[in-house]
N, CA, C and O atoms as CSV, one atom per row, in Angstrom:
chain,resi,resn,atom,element,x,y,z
A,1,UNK,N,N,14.786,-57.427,10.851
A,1,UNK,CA,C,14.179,-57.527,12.154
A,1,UNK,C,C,12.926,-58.385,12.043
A,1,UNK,O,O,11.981,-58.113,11.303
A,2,UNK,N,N,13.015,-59.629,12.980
A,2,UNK,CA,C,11.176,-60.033,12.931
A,2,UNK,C,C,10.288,-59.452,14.014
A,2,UNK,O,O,10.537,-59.108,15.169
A,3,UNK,N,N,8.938,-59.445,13.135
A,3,UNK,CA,C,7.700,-58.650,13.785
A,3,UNK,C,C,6.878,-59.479,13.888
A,3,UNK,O,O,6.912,-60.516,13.225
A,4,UNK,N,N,6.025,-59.220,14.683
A,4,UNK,CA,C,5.085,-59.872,14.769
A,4,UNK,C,C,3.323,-59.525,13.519
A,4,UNK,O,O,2.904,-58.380,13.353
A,5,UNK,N,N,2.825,-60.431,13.043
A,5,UNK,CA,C,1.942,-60.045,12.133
A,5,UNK,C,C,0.469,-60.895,12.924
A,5,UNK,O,O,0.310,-62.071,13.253
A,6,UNK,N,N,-0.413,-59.717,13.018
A,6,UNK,CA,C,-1.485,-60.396,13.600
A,6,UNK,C,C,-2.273,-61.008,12.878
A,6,UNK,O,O,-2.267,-60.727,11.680
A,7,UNK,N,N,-3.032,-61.851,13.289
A,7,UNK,CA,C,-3.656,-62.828,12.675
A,7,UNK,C,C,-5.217,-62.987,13.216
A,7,UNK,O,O,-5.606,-62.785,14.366
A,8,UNK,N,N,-6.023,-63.416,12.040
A,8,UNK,CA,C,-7.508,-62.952,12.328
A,8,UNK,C,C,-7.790,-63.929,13.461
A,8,UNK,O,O,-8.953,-63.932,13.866
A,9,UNK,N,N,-7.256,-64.443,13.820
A,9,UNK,CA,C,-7.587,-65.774,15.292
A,9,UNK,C,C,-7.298,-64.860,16.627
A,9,UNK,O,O,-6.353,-64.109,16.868
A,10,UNK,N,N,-8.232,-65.130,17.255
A,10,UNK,CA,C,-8.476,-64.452,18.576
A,10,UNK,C,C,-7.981,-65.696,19.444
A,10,UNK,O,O,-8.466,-66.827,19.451
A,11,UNK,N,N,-6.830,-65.181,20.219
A,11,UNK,CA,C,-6.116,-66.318,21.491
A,11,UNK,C,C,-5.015,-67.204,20.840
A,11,UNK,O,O,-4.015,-67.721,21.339
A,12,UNK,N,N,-5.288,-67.212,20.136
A,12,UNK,CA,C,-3.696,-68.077,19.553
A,12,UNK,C,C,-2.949,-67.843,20.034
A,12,UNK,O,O,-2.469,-66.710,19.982
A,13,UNK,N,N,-2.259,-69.217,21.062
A,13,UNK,CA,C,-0.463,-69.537,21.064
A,13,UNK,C,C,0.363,-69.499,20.482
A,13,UNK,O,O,0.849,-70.623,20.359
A,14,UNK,N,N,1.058,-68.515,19.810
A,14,UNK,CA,C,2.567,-68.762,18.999
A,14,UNK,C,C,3.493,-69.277,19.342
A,14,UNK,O,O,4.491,-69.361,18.626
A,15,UNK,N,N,3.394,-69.926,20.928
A,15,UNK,CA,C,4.545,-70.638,20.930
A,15,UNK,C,C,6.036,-70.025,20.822
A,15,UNK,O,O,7.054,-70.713,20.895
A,16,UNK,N,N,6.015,-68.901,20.673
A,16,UNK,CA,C,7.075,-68.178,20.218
A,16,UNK,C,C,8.270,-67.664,21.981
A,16,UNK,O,O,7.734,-66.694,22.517
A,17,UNK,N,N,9.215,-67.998,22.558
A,17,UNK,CA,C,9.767,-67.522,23.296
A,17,UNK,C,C,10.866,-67.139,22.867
A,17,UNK,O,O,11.393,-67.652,21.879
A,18,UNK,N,N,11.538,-65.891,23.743
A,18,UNK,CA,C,13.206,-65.170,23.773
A,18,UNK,C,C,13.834,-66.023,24.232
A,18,UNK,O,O,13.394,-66.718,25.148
A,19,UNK,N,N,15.309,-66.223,23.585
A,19,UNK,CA,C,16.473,-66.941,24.532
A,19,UNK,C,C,17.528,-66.475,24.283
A,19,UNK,O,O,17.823,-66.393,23.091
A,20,UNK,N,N,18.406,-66.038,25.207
A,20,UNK,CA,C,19.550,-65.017,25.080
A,20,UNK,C,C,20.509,-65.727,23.504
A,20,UNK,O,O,20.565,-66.832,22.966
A,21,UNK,N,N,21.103,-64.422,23.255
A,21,UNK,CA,C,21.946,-64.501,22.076
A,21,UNK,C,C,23.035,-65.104,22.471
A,21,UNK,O,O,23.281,-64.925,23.663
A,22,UNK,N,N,23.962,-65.920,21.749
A,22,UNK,CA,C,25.438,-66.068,22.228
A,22,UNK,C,C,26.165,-65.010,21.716
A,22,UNK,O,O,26.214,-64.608,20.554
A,23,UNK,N,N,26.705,-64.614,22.674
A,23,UNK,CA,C,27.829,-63.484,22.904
A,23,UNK,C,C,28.681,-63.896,22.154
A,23,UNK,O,O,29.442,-62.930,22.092
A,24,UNK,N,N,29.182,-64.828,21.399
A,24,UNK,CA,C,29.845,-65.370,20.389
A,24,UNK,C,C,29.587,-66.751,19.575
A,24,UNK,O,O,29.357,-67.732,20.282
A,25,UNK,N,N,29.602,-66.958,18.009
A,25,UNK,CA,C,29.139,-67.419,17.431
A,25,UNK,C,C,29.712,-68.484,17.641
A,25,UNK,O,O,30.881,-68.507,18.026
A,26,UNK,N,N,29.028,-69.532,17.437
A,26,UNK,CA,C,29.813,-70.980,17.611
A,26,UNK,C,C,30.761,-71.335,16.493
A,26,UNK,O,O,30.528,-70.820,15.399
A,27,UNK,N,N,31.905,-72.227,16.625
A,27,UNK,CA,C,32.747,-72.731,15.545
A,27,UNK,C,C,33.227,-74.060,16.209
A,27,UNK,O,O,33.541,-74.308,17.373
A,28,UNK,N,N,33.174,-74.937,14.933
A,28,UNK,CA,C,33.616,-76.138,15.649
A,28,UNK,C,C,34.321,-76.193,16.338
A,28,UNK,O,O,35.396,-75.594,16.394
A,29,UNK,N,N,33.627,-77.333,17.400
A,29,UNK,CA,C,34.375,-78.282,18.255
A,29,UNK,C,C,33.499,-77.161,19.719
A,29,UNK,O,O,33.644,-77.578,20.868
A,30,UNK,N,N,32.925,-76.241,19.567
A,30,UNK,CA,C,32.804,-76.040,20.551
A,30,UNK,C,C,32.154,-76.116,21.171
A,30,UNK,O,O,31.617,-77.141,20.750
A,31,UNK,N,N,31.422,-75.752,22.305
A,31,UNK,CA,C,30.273,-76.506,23.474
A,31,UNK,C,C,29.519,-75.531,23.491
A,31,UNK,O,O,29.954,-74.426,23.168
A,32,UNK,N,N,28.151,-75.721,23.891
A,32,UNK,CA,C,27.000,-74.769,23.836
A,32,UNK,C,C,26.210,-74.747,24.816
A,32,UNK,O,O,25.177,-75.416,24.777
A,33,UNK,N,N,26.558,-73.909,25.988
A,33,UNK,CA,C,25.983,-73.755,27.323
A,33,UNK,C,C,24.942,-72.906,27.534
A,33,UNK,O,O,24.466,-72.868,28.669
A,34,UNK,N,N,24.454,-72.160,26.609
A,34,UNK,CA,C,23.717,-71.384,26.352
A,34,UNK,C,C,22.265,-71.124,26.842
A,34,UNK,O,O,21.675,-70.044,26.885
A,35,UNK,N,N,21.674,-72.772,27.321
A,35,UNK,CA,C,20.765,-73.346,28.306
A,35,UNK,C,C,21.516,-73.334,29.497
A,35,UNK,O,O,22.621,-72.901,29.825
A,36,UNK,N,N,20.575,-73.950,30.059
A,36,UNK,CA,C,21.366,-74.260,31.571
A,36,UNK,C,C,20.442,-75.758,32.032
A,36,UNK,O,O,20.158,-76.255,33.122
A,37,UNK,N,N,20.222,-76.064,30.899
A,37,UNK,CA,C,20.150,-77.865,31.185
A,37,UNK,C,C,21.009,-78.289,31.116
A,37,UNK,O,O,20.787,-79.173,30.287
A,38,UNK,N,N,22.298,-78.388,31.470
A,38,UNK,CA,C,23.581,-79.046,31.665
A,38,UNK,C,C,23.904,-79.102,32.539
A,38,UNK,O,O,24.411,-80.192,32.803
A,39,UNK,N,N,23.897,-77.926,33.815
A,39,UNK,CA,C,23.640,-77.897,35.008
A,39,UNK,C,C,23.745,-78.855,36.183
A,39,UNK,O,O,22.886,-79.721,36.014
A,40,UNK,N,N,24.330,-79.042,37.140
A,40,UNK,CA,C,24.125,-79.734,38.123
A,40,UNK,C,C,23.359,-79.662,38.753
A,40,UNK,O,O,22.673,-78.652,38.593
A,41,UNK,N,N,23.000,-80.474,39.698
A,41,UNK,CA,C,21.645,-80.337,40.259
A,41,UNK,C,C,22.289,-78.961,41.104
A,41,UNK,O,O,23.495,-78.713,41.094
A,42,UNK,N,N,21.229,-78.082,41.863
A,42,UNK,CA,C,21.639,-77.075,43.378
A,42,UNK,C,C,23.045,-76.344,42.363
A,42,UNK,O,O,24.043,-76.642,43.019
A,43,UNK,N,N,23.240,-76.012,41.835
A,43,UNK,CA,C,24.086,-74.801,40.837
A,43,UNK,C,C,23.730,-74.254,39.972
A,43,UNK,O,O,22.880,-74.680,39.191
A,44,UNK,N,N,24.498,-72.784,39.874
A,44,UNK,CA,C,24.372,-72.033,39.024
A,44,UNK,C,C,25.487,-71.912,38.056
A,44,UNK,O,O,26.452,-72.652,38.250
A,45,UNK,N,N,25.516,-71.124,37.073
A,45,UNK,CA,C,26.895,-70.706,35.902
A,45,UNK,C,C,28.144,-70.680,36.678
A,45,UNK,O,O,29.021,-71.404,36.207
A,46,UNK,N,N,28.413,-70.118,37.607
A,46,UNK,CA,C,29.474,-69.688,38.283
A,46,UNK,C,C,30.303,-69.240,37.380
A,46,UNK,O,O,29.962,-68.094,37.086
A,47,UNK,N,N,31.526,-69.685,36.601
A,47,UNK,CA,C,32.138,-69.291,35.937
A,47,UNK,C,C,31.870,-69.288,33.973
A,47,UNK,O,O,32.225,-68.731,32.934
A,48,UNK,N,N,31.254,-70.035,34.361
A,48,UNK,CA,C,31.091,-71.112,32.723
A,48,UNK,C,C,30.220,-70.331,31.569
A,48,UNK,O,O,28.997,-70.194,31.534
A,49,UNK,N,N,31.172,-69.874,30.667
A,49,UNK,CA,C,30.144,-69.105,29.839
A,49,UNK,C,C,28.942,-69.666,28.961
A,49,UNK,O,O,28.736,-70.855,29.205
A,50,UNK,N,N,27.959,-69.034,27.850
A,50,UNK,CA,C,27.548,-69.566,26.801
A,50,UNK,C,C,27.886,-70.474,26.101
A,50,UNK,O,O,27.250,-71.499,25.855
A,51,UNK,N,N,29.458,-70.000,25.531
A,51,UNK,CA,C,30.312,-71.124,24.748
A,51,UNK,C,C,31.598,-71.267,25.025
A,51,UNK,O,O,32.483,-70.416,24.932
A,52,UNK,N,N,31.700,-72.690,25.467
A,52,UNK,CA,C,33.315,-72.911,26.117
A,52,UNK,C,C,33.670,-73.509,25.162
A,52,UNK,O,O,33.134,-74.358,24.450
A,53,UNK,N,N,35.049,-72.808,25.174
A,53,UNK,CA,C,35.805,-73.434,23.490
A,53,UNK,C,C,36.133,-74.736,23.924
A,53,UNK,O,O,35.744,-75.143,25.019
A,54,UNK,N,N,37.032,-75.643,22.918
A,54,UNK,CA,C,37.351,-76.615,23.005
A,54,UNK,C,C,38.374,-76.955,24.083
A,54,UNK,O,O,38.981,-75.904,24.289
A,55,UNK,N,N,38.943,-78.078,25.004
A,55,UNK,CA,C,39.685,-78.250,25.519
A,55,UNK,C,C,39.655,-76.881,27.096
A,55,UNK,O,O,40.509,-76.826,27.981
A,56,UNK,N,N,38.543,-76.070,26.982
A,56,UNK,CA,C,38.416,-75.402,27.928
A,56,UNK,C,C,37.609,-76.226,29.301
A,56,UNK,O,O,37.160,-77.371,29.266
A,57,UNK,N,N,37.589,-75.498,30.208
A,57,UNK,CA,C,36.806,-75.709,31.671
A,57,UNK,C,C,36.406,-74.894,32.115
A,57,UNK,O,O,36.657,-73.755,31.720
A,58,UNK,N,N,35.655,-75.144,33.071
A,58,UNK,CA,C,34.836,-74.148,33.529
A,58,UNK,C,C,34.235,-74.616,35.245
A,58,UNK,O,O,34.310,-75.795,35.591
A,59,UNK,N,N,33.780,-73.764,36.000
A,59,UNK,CA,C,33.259,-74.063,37.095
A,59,UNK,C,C,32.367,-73.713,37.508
A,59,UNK,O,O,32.368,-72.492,37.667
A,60,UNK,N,N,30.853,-74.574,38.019
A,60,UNK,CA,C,29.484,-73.927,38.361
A,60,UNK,C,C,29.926,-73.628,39.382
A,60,UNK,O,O,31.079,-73.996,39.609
A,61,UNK,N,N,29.120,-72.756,40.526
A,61,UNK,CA,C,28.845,-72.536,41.715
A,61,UNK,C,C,27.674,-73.099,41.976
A,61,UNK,O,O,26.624,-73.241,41.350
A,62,UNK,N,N,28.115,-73.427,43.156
A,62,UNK,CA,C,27.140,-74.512,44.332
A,62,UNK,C,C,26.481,-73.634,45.269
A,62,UNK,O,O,27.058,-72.577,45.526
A,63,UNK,N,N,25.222,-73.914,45.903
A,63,UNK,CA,C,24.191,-73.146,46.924
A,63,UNK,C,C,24.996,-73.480,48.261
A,63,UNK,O,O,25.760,-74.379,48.611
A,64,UNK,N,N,24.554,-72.528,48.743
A,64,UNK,CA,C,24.819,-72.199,50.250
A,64,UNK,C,C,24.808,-73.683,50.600
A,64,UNK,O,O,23.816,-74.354,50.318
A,65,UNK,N,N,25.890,-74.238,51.217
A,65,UNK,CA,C,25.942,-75.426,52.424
A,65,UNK,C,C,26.822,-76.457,50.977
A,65,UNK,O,O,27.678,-77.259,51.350
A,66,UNK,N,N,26.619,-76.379,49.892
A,66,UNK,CA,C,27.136,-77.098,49.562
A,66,UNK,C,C,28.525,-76.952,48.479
A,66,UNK,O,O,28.532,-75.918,47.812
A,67,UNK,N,N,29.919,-78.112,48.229
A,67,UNK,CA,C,30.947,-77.454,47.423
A,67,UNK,C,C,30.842,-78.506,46.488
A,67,UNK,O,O,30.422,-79.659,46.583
A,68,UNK,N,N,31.498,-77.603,45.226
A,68,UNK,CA,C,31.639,-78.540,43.979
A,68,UNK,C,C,32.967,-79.536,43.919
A,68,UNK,O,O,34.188,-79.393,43.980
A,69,UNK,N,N,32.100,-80.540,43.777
A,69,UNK,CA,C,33.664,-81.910,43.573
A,69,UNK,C,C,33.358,-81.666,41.893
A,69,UNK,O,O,32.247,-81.827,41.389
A,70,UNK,N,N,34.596,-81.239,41.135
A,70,UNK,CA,C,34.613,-81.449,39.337
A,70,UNK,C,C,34.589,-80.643,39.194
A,70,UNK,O,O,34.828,-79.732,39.986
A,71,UNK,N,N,34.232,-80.577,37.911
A,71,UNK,CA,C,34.331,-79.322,36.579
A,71,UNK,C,C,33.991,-79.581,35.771
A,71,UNK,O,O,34.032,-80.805,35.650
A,72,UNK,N,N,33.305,-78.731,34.377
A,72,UNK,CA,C,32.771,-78.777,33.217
A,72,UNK,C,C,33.888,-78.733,32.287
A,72,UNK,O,O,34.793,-77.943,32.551
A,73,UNK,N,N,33.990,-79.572,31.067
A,73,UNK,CA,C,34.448,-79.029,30.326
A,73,UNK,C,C,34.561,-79.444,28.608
A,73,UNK,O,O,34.078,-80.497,28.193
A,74,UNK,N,N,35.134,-78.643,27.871
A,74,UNK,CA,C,34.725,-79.118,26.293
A,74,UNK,C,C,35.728,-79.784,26.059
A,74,UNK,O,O,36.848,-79.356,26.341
A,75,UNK,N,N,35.532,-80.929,25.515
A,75,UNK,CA,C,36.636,-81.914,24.403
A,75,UNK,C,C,36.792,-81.668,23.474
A,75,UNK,O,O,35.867,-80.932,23.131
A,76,UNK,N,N,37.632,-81.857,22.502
A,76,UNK,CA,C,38.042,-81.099,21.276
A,76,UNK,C,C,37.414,-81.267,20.362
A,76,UNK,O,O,37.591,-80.605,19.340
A,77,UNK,N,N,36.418,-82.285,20.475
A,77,UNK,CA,C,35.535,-82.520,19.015
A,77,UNK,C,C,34.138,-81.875,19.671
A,77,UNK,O,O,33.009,-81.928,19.185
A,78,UNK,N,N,34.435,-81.436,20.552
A,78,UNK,CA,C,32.853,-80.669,20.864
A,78,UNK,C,C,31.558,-81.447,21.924
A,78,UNK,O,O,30.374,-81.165,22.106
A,79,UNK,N,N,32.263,-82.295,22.353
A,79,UNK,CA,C,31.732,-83.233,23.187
A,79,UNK,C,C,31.720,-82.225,24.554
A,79,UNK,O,O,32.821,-81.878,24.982
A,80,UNK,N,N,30.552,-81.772,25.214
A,80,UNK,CA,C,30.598,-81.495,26.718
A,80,UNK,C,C,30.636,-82.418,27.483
A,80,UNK,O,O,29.893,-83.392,27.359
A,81,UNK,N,N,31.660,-82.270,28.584
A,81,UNK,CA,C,31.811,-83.526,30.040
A,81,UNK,C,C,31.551,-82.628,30.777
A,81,UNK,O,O,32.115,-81.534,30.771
A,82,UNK,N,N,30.206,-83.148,31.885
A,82,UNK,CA,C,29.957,-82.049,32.790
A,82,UNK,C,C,29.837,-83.362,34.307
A,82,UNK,O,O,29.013,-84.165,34.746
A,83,UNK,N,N,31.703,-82.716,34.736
A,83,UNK,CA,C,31.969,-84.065,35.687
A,83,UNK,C,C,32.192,-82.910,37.176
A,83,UNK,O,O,33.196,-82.891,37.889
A,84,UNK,N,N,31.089,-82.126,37.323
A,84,UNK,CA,C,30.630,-81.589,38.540
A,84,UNK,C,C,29.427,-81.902,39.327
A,84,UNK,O,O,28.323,-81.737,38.808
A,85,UNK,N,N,29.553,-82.397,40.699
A,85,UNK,CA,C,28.459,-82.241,41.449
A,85,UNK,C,C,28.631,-81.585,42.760
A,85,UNK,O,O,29.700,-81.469,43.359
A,86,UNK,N,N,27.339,-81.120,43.190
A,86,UNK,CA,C,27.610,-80.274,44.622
A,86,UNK,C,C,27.186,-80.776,45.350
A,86,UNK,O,O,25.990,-81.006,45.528
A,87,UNK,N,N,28.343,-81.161,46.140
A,87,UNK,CA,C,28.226,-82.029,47.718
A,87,UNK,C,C,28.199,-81.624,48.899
A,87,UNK,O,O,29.200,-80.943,49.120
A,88,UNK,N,N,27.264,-81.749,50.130
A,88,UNK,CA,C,27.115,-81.231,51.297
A,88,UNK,C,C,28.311,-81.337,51.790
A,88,UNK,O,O,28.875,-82.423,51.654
A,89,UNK,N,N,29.002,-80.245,52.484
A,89,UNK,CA,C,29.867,-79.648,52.810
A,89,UNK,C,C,29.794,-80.468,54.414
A,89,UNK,O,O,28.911,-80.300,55.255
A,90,UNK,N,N,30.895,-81.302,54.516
A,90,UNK,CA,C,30.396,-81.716,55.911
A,90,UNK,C,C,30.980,-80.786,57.204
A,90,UNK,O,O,31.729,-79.826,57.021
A,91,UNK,N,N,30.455,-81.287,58.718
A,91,UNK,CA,C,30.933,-80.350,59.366
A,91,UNK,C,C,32.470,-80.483,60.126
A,91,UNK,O,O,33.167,-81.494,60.037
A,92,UNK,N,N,32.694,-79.755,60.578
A,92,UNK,CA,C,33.952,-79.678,61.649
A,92,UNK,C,C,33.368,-80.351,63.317
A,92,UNK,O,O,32.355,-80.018,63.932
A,93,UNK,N,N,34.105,-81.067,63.589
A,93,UNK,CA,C,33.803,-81.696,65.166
A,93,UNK,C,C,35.356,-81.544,65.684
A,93,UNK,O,O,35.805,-82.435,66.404
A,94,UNK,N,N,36.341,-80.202,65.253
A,94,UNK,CA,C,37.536,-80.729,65.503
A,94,UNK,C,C,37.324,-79.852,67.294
A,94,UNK,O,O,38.008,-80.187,68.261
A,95,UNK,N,N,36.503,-79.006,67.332
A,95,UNK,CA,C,36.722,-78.122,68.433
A,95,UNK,C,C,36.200,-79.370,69.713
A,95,UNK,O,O,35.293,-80.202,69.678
A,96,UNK,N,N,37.293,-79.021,70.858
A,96,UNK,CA,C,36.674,-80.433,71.883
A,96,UNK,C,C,35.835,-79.621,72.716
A,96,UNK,O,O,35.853,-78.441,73.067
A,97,UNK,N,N,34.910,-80.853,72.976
A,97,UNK,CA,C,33.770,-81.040,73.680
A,97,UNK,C,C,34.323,-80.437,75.334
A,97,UNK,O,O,35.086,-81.187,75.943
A,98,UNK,N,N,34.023,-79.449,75.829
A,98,UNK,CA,C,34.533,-78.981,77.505
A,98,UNK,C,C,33.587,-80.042,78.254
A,98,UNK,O,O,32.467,-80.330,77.831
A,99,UNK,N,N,34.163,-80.596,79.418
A,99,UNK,CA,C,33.445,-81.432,80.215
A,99,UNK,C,C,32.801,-82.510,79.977
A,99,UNK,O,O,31.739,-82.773,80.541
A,100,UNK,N,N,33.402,-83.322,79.051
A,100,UNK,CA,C,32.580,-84.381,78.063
A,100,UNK,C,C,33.359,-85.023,77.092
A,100,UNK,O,O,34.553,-84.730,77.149
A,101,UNK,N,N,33.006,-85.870,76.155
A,101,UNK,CA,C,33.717,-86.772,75.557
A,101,UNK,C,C,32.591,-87.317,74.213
A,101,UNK,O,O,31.393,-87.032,74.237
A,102,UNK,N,N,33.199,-88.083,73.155
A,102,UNK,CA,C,32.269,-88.548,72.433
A,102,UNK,C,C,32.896,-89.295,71.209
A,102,UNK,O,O,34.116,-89.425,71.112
A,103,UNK,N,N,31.827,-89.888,70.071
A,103,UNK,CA,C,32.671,-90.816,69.118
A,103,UNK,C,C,32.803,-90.340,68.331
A,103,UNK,O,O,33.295,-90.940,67.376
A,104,UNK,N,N,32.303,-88.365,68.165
A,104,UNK,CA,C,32.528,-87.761,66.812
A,104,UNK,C,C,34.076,-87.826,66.103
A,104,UNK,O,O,35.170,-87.614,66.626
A,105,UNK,N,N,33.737,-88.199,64.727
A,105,UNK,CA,C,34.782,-88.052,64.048
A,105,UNK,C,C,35.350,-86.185,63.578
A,105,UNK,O,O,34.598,-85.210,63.570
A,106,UNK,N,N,36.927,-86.183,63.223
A,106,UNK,CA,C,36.760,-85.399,62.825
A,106,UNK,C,C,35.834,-84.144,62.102
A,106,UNK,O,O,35.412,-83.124,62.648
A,107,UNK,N,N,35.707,-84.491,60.987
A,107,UNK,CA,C,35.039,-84.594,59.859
A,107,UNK,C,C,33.687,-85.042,59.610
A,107,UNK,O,O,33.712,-85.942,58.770
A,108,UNK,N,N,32.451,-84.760,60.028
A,108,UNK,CA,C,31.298,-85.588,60.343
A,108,UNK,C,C,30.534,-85.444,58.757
A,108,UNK,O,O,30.296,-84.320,58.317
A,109,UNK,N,N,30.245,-86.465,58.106
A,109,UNK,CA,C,29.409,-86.031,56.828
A,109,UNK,C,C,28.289,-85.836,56.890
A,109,UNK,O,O,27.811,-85.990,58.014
A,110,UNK,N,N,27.490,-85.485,55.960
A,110,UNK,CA,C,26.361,-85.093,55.880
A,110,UNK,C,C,25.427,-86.202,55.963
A,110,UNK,O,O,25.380,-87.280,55.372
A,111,UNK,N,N,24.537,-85.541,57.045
A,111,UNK,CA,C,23.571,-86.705,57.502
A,111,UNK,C,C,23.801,-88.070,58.291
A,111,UNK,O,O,22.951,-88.940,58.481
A,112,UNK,N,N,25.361,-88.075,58.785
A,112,UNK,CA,C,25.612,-88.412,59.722
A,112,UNK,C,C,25.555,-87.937,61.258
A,112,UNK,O,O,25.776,-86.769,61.576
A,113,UNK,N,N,25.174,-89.161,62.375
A,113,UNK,CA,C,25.492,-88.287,63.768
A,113,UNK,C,C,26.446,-89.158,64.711
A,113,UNK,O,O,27.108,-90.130,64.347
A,114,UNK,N,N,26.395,-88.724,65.735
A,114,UNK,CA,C,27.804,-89.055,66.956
A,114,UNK,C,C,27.259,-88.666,67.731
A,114,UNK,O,O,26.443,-87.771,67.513
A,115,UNK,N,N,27.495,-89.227,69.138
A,115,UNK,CA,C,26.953,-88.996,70.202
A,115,UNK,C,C,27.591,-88.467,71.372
A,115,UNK,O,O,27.430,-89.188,72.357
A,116,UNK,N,N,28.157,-87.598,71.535
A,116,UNK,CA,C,28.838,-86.439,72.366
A,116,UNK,C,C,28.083,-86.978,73.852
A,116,UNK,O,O,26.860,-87.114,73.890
A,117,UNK,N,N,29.025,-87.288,75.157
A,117,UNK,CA,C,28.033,-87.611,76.397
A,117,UNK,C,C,28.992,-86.403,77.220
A,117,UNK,O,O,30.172,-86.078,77.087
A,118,UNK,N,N,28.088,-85.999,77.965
A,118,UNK,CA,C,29.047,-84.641,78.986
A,118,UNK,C,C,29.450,-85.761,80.617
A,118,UNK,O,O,28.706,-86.649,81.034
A,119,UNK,N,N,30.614,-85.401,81.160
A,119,UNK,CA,C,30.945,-85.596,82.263
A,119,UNK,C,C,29.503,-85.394,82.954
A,119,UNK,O,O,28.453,-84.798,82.713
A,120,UNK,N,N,30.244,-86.526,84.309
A,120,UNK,CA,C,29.284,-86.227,85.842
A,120,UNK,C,C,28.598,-84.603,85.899
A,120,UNK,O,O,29.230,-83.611,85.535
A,121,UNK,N,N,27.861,-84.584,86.176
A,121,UNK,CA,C,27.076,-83.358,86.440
A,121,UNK,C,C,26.797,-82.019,85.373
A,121,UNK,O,O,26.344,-80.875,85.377
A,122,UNK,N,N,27.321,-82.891,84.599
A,122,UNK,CA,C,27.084,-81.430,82.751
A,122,UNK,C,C,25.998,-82.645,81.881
A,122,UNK,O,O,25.958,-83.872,81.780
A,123,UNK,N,N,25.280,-81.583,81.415
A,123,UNK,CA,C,24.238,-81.754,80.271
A,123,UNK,C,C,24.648,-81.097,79.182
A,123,UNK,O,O,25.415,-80.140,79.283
A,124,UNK,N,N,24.121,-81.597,77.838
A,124,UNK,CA,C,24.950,-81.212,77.016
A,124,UNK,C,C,23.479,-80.177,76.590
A,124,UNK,O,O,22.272,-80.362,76.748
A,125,UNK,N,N,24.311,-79.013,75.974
A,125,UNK,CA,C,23.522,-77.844,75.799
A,125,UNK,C,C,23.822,-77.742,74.055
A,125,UNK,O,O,24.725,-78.409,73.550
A,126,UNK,N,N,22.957,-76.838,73.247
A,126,UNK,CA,C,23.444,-75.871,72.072
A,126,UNK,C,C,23.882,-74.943,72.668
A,126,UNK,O,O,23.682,-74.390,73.749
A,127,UNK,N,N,24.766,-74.786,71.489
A,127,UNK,CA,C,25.852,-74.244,70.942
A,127,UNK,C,C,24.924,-72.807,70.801
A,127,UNK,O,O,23.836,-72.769,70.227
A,128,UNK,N,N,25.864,-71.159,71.716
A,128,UNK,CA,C,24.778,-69.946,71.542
A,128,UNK,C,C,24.785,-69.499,69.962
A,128,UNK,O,O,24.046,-68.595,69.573
């Protein structure tokens, strides 16, 4: 077990931090997730353990609003490919506009807009 041994210096940094154990020991070829600097930007682990064996995959989870295009995964010599990113989820414009008309596309992406105009005598309101 290591202990700590005090030392006649008052305030000293040891520099010393915890970082979780791997739940299983590494053996070649395999990948070491064990950080989470591998990470996509806006995700978490989702599926993807400590250590993904070789030729395995895995899948982060993405934050609220957004879905993962890819997947993580180990190559057989131990190479990690981490070919996931989380992309704003665009919206639905399939429901029609009552009393009105417009150039929305299906499918509207993120950070795109369209301009919905209402018939003679309708203003266009939000949505309750």
């Amino acid at each position: 077990m290591d202990r700590w041994r005090r030392s006649g210096l008052v305030g000293l940094a040891l520099g010393l931090s915890c970082r979780p154990r791997l739940a299983q020991p590494l053996e070649d070829g395999d990948c070491n997730l064990s950080s989470d600097a591998w990470l996509p930007g806006n995700a978490s682990r989702g599926d993807c353990p400590a250590v993904l064996r070789p030729s395995a995959v895995c899948r982060p989870a993405c934050t609220e609003g957004l879905d993962l295009d890819g997947n993580v995964s180990c190559e057989a010599n131990g190479s990690l490919v981490v070919a996931a990113r989380c992309e704003p989820i665009p919206c639905n414009t399939t429901t029609a506009l009552v009393n009105g008309s417009g150039d929305c596309p299906e499918l509207l992406p993120w950070g795109a807009e369209c301009a919905p105009e209402c018939g003679e005598g309708y203003a266009l309101a939000e949505p309750l």
